[in-house]
Wavefront OBJ file of the C-alpha trace (Angstrom):
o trace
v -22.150 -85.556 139.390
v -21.901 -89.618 138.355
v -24.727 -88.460 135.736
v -23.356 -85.729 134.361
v -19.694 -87.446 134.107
v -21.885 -90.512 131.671
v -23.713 -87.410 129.619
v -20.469 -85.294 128.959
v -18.602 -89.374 127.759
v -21.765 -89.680 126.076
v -21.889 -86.455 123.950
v -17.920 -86.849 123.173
v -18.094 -90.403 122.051
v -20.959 -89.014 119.923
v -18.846 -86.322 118.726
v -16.243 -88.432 117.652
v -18.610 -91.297 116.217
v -19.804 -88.214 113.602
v -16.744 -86.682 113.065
v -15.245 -90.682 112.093
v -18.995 -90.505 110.010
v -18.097 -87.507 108.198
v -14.372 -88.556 107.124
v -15.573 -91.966 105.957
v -18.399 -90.692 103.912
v -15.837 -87.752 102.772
v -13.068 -90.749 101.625
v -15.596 -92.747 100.118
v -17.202 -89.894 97.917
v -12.706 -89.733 96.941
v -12.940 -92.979 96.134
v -16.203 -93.271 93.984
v -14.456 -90.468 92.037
v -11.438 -92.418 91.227
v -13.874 -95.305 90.494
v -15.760 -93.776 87.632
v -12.017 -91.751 86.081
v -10.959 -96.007 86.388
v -14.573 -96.911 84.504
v -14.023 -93.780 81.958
v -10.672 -94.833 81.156
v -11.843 -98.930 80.803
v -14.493 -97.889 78.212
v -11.772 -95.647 76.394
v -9.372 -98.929 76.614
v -12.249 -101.187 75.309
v -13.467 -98.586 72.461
v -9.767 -98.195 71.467
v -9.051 -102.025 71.990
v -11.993 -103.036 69.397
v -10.491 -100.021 66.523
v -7.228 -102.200 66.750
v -8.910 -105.659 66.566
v -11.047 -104.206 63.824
v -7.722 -102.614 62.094
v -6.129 -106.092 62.566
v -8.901 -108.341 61.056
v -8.670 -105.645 58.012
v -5.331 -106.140 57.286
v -4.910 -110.317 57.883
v -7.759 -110.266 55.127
v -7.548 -112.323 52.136
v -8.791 -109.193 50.285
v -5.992 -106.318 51.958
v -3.841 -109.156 50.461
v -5.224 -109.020 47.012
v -5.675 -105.223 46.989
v -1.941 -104.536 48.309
v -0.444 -107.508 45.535
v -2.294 -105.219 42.936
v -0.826 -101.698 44.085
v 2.633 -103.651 44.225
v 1.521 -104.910 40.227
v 1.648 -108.296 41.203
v 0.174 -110.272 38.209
v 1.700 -113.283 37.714
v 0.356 -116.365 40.541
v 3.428 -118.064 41.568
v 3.230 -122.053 40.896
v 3.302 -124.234 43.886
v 6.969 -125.642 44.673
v 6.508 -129.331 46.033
v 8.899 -130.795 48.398
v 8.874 -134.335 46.299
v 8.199 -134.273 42.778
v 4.910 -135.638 41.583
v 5.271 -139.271 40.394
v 2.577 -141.155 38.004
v 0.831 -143.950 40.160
v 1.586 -147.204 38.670
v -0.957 -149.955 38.478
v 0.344 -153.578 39.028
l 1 2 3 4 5 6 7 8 9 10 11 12 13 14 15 16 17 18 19 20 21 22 23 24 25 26 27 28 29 30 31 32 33 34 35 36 37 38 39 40 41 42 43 44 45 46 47 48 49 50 51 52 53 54 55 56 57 58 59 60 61 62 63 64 65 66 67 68 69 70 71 72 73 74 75 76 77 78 79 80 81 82 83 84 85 86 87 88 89 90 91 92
C-alpha cells in the first residue's frame, strides 16, 4: 500500500514535470519567433538607416552644392565680406 502510494506521487509529479516541459519548450519556440520578426525588423532599420546616411552625405556635398547653385544659375562667386577692413602693414 506505502509502495504503491510513492509510485502513484511518483508518476503524477512526473506528469506534471512534462506537462511544465512541454509549456516551456512551447513559450520558448513563441519567443524565438518574436526574436527573429525583432532581428528581421533590425536589419530592415539598419539597411534603411545606411540609405538615409548615404542620402545625407549626398546632399552636405560640396558637389550637390555646386550642381544645385548651377540649376538655380548661380554664376557670379560672391566676394568675401570682412568684419574689419584690410589695413596695409606699416614698417617702422
Amino acid at each position: 500500500m506505502k509502495i504503491s502510494k510513492i509510485q502513484s506521487t511518483i508518476g503524477v509529479l512526473f506528469s506534471v514535470l512534462i506537462v511544465a516541459n512541454i509549456f516551456a519548450f512551447v513559450m520558448s519556440m513563441k519567443q524565438s519567433q518574436s526574436i527573429q520578426e525583432y532581428e528581421t525588423k533590425t536589419y530592415a532599420l539598419k539597411l534603411e538607416n545606411s540609405d538615409l546616411e548615404e542620402s545625407m552625405y549626398s546632399v552636405n556635398s560640396l558637389q550637390y552644392a555646386a550642381s544645385r547653385a548651377a540649376d538655380l544659375t548661380f554664376t557670379a562667386k560672391a566676394k568675401p565680406y570682412y568684419l574689419h577692413t584690410m589695413g596695409v602693414a606699416r614698417r617702422n
